[in-house]
C-alpha positions in Angstrom: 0.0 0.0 0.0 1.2 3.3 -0.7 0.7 6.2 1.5 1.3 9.9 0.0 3.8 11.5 1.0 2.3 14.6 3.3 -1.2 13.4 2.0 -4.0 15.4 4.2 -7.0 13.4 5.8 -10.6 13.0 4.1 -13.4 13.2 6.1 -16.2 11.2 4.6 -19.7 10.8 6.2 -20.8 7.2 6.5 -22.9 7.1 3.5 -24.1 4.4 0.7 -23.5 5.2 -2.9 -24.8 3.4 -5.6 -22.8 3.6 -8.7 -25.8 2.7 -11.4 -23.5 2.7 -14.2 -21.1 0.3 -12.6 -23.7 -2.0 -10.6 -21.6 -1.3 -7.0 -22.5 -0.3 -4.3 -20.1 1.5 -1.6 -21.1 1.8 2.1 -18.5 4.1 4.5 -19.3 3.2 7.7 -17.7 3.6 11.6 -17.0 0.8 13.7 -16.1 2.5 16.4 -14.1 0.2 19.5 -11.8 -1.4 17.1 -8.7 -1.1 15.5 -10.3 -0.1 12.4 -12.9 2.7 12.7 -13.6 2.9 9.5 -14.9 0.3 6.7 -15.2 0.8 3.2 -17.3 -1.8 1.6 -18.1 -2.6 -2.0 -20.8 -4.6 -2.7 -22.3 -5.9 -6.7 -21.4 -8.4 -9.2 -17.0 -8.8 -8.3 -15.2 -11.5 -9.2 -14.6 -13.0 -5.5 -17.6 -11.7 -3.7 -18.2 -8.5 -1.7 -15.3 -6.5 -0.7 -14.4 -5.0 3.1 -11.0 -2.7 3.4 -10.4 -1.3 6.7 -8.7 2.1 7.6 -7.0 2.5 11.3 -7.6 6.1 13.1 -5.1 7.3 11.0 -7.2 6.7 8.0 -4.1 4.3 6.5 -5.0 1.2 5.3 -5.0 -1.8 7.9 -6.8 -4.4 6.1 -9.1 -5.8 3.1 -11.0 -8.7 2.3 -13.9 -10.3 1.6 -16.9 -9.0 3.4 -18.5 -12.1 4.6 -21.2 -10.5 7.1 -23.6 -7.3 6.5 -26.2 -6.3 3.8 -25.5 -2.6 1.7 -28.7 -1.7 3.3 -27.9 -1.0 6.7 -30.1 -1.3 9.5 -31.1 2.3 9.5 -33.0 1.8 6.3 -34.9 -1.0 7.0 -38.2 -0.7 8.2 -38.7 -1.4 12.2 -41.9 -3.4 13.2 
């Protein structure tokens, strides 16, 4: 991984886009209590299933794989009964 050299931090909003054009889906969410706050997952029609990368609280990558729990509709959107 490759870090820019005096590269500034991005604050994103957790957030889903849906790329029509592409058939992905991105979700930026916080997972706050871990080692990786943040989680950037891609989910749509990839090779080797859904996709999870991980960002410490320094906003560096520290990890990626395949996203094997959670639904791109978080629970937020679904309707509560």
């Amino acid at each position: 991984m490759t870090v820019k050299p005096n590269g500034g931090v991005c604050h994103i909003k957790e957030q889903i886009i849906k790329d029509d054009v592409s058939g992905l889906t991105f979700q930026f969410a916080l997972a706050p209590g871990t080692d990786a706050p943040v989680r950037m997952r891609v989910f749509g029609g990839l090779p080797y299933g859904n996709r999870e990368i991980l960002f410490d609280a320094e906003g560096v990558e520290a990890g990626a794989g395949t996203a094997l729990t959670g639904s791109c509709t978080p629970s937020w959107l679904r309707e509560v009964r």
